[in-house]
N, C-alpha and C positions, 0 to 999 in steps of 0.2 A: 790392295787390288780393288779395283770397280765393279760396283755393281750391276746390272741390269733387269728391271722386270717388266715380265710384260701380263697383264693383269685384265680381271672382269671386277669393272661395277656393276651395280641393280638398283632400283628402286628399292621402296618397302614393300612393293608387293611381287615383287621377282617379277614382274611385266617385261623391263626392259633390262638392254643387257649392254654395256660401251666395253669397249678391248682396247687396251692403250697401252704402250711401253712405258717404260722412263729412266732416268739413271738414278732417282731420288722416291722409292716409293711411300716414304712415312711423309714428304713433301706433296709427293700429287697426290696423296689420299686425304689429307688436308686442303688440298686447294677444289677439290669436288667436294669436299663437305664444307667449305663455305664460300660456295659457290661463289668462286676467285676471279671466273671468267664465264662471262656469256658463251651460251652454245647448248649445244645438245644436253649435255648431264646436268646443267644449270635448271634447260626449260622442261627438263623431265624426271627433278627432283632425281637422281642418280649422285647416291650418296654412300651407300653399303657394298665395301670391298668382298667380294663371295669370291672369289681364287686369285691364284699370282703363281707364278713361276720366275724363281730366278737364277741369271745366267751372267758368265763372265767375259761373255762375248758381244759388243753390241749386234755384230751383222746378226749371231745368230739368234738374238731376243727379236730383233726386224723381223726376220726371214718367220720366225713362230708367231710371231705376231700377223704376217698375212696370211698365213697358214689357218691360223682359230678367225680370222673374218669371212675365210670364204667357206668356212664348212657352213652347216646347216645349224637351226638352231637349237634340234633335240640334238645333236651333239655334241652342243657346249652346255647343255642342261646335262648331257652324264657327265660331262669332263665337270662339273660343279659338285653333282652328287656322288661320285667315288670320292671327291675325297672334302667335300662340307655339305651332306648332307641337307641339314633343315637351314640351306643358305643364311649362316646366321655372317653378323659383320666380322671378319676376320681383323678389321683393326680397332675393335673392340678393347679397350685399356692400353691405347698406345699414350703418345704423350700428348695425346689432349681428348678432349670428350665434347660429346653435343647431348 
């Protein structure tokens, strides 16, 4: 079965914050940490996975994923800190390292 997530990068100093889906997340969290592709998380060093949710549906990874861009931004900072706290990198010891 397939996967779906839809996920926050940050900076290193939790500044900023990108919300992306994908159907491959140990792939797109690799390609934002070495910076694969020009753009937003490339020109603002957004490299540290801080949450993810995943789902077996793509509509409804979509559908949550417009959902967490149009709330505010203190509350994707509690939807961080219920459940990773001292936003550390979630893909910390996956299959590759920086």
């Amino acid at each position: 079965m397939k996967h779906y997530a839809v996920y926050f990068m940050s900076n290193k100093n939790n500044t900023v914050l990108y919300i992306g889906v994908t159907s491959n997340l140990v792939k797109r969290v690799y390609q934002h940490k070495t910076k694969a592709f020009k753009g937003f998380t490339s020109k603002y060093n957004v490299d540290k996975l801080v949450y993810f949710e995943v789902f077996d549906d793509i509509n409804k990874a979509i559908a949550r994923e417009k959902q967490l861009k149009k709330g505010n931004r203190k509350r994707k900072n509690e939807l961080v800190n219920a459940t990773n706290p001292e936003w550390k990198d979630l893909s910390d010891g996956w299959l590759f390292s920086f």
